[in-house]
C-alpha positions in Angstrom: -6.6 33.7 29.7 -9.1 34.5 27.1 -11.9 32.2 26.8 -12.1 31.8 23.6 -8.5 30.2 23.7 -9.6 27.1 25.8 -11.7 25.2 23.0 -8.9 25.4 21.2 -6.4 23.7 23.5 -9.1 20.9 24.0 -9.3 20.3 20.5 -5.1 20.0 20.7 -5.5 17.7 23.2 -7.7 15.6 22.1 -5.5 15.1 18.9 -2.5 14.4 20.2 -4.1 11.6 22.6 -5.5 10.3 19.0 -2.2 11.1 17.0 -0.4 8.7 20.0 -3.1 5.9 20.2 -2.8 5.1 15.9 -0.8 2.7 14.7 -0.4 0.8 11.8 -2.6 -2.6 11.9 -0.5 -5.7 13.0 -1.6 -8.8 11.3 -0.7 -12.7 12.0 -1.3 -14.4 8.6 -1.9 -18.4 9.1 0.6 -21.2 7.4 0.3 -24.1 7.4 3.2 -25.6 9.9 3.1 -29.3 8.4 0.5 -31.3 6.3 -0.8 -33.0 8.9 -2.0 -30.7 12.0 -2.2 -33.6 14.5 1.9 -33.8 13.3 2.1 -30.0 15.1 -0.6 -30.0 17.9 0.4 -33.6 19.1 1.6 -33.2 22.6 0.7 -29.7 23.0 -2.2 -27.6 24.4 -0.9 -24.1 22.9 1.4 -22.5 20.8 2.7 -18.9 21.0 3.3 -16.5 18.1 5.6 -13.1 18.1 5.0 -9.9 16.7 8.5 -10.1 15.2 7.1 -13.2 13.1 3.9 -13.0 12.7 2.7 -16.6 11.8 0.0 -18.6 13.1 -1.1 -22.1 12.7 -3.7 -22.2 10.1 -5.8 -25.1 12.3 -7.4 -24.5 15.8 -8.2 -27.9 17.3 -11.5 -28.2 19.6 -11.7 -30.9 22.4 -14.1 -33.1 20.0 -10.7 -33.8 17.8 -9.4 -37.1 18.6 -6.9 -36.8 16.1 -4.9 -33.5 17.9 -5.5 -34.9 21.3 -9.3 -34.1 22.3 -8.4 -31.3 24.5 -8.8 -27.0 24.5 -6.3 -25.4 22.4 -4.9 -21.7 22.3 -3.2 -19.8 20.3 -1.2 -16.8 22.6 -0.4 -13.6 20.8 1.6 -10.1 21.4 -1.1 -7.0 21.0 -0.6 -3.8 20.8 -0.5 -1.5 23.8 -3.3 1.1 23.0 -6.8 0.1 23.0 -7.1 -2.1 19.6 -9.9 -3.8 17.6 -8.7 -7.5 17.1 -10.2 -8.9 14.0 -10.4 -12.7 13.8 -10.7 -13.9 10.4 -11.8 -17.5 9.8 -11.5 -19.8 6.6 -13.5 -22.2 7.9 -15.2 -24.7 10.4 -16.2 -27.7 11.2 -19.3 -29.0 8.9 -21.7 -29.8 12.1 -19.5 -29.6 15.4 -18.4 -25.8 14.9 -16.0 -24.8 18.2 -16.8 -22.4 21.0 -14.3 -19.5 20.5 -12.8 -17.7 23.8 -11.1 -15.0 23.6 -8.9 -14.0 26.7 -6.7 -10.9 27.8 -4.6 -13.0 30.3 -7.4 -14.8 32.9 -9.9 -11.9 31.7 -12.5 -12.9 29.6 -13.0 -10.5 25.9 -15.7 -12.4 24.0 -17.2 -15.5 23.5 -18.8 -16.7 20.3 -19.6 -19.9 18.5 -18.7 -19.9 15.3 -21.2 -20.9 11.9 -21.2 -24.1 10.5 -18.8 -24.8 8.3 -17.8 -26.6 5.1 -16.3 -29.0 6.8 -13.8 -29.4 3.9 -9.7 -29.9 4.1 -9.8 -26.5 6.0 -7.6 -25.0 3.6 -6.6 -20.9 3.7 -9.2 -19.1 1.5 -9.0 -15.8 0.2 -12.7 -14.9 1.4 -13.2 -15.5 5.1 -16.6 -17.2 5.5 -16.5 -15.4 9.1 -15.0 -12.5 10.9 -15.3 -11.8 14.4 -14.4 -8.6 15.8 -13.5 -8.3 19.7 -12.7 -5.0 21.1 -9.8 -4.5 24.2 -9.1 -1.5 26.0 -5.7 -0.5 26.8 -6.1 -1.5 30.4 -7.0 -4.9 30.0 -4.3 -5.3 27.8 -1.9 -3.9 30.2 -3.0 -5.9 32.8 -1.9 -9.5 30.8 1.0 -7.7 30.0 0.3 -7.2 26.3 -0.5 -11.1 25.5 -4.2 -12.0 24.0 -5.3 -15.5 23.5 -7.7 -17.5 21.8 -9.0 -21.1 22.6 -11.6 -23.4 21.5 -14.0 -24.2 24.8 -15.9 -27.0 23.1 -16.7 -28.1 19.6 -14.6 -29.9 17.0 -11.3 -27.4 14.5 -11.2 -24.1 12.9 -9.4 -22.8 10.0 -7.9 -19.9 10.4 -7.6 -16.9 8.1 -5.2 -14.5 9.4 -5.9 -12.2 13.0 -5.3 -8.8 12.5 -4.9 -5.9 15.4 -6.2 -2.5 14.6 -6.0 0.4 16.7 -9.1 1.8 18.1 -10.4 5.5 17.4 -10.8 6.7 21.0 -14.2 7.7 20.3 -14.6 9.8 23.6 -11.6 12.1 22.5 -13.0 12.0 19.0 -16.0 13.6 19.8 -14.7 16.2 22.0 -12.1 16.9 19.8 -14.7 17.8 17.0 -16.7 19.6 19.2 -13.3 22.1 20.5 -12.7 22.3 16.5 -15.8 23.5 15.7 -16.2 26.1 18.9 -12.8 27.6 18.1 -13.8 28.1 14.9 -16.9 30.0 15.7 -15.0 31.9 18.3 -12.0 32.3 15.4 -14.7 33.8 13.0 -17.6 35.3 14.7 -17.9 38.8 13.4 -16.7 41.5 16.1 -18.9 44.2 16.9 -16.6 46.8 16.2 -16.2 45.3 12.6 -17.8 47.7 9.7 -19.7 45.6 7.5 -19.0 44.7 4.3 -20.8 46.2 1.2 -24.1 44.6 0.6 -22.9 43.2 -3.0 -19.6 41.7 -1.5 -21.5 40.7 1.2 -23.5 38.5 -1.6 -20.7 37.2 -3.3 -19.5 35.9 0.1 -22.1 34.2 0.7 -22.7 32.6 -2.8 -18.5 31.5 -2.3 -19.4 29.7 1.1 -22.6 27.7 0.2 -20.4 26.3 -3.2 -16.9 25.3 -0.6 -19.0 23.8 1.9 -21.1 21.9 -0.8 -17.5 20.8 -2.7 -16.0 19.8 0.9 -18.6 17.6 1.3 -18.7 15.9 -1.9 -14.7 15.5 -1.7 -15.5 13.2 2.0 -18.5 11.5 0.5 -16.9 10.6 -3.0 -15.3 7.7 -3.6 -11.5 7.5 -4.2 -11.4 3.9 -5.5 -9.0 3.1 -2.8 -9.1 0.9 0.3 -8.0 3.6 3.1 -10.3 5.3 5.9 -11.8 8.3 4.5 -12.5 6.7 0.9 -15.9 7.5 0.2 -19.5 6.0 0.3 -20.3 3.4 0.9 -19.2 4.1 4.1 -17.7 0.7 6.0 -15.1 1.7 8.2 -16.3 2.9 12.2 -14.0 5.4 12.4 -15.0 6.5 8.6 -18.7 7.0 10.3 -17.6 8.4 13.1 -15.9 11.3 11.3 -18.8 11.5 9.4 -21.6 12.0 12.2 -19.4 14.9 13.1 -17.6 16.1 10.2 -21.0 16.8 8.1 -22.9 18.6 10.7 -19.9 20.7 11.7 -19.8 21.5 8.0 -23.5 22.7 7.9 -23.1 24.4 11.2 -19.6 26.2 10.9 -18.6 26.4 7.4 -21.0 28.9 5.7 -19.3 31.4 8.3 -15.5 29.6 7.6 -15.5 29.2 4.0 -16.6 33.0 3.7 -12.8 33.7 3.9 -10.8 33.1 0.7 -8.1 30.6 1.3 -10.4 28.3 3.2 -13.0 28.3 0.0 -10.1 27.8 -2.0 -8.6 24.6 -0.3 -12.3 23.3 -0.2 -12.7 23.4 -4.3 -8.8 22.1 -4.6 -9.8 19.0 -2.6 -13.0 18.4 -4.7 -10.6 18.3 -7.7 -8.2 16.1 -6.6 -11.1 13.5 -5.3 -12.4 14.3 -8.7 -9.1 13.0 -10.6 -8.7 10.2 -8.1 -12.3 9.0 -8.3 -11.7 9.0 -12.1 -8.3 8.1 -13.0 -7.8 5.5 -10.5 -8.2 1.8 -11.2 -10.9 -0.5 -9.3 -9.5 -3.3 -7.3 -11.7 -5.9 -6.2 -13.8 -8.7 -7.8 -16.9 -7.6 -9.8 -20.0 -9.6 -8.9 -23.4 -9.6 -11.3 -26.4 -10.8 -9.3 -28.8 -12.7 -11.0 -32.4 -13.2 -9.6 -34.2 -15.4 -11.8 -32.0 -18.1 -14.2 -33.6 -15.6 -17.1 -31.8 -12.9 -16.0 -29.2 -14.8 -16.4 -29.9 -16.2 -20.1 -30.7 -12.5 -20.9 -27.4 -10.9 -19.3 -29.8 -8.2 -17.1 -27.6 -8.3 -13.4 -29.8 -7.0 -10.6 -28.4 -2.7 -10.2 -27.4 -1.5 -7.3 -25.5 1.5 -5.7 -22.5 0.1 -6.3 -23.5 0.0 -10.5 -23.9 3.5 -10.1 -19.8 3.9 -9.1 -18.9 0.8 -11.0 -20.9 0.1 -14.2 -21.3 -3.1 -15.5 -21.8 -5.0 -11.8 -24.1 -5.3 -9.2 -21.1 -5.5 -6.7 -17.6 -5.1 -6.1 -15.5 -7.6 -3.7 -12.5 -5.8 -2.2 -11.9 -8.4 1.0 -8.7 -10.3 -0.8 -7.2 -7.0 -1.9 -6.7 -5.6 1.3 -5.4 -8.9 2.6 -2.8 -9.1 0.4 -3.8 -8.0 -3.3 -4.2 -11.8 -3.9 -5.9 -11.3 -7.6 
């Protein structure tokens, strides 16, 4: 077999085991199952909730509440196979008596934290988490408990619960390789043969001028923003896998692509992709809440916000909020 073939069939490979490990996010919003928690955690020290209904009490008990028993409670929940990224979105916490969070993949232990003070208010869902905590699993582990995560409070006094969401991790080992196969078939795809007459020395120049404009316009259309809420949307980049792709993607680009993009049809795509980022950069609304930061309180008399990057996308803000639109365009 040639060589140059097996890059390629890594690069396959490594795409299917990606394609097979995505999935769409599974989240368990939290209700509130009666006014009064103690009415719900009385007699109980957990409480189980399905993927086919994914609820969750909105109030975590800790072993300082009287009122639900003083005693560790856990909340069990059905994961995903693959190896996932379990998000754990809090509305808030006790005001000086915040619990010790455990999180579990059957008797193995994930992560421990202790979560910030809190407001110590009613507790009440919010459409801003005041805390996120993120705890990664691994497909084994998660095979081992037989697909069931849990999470307790070890010692400490409630929690309000936001919603826990299950994302599926970007198998970064497969990743890389991946974009590494894709980039050495490439070369292998394109290197000039030696047998190849070369081209005239003014076509030659044109090629060149084509390449340097498609691989700029390729990576403007992955850096520009779309003013949507997906992976891949532009600066400011906040996703891990949207980093990921972009440690590999824009030094493959500077590497590979002046040879690539000396081809036609490959330029071509490149500039029809910086158009369409183009029209959905410009045409598309901006979700999110705009925010105007104020140092001084005459700033504020004078109506001069503090700029930012962000002003730059957005004029007229020093900020832009997007957390309760992609819980549940709540606006």
């Amino acid at each position: 077999m040639n060589k140059a073939y097996i890059p390629g069939i890594v690069a396959a490979l490594a795409l299917l085991r990606i394609a097979a490990g995505w999935g769409a996010p599974l989240t368990y919003s939290a209700y509130s199952p009666s006014e009064d928690p103690a009415w719900y955690w009385a007699g109980k020290s957990q409480t189980r909730a399905r993927e086919l209904l994914p609820l969750i009490p909105d109030r975590l008990p800790g072993p300082l509440d009287a009122w639900a028993g003083g005693a560790r409670k856990t909340i069990i929940l059905e994961a995903p196979a693959n190896a996932t990224v379990m998000e754990i979105a809090f509305a808030d916490a006790h005001e000086s008596a915040p619990p010790l969070i455990r999180a579990q993949a059957g008797e193995m232990a994930l992560a421990e934290f202790r979560l910030p003070k809190g407001t110590g208010g009613k507790g009440e869902k919010s459409d801003i988490p005041f805390h996120i905590q993120k705890v990664r699993m691994t497909a084994k582990q998660l095979a081992s408990s037989g697909g069931l995560v849990s999470i307790s409070t070890e010692n400490g006094s409630w929690a309000a619960l936001h919603s826990i969401t299950f994302r599926s991790a970007l198998p970064i080992w497969e990743t890389l390789i991946g974009a590494i196969a894709i980039g050495l078939s490439i070369y292998f795809l394109l290197r000039p043969s030696p047998m190849k007459a070369r081209e005239a020395p003014a076509q030659e120049g044109q090629r060149a001028i084509l390449s340097v404009f498609a691989t700029v316009s390729l990576i403007l259309a992955i850096l520009l923003p779309g003013s949507n809420l997906g992976v891949l949307d532009g600066l400011p980049m906040g996703a891990l896998e949207e980093t990921l792709v972009m440690m590999v993607a824009i030094p493959a680009l500077i590497i590979f692509g002046p040879g690539f993009f000396r081809l036609p049809w490959p330029a071509g795509a490149a500039f029809g992709l910086l158009v369409i980022k183009v029209a959905l950069w410009m045409g598309a609304p901006a979700g999110g809440m705009a925010i105007k930061i104020y140092d001084t309180p005459s700033q504020a008399t004078s109506g001069n916000f503090q700029r930012t990057y962000d002003t730059l996308m957005h004029p007229g803000m020093s900020a832009r909020i997007t957390a309760p639109l992609v819980e549940g365009s709540r606006f």
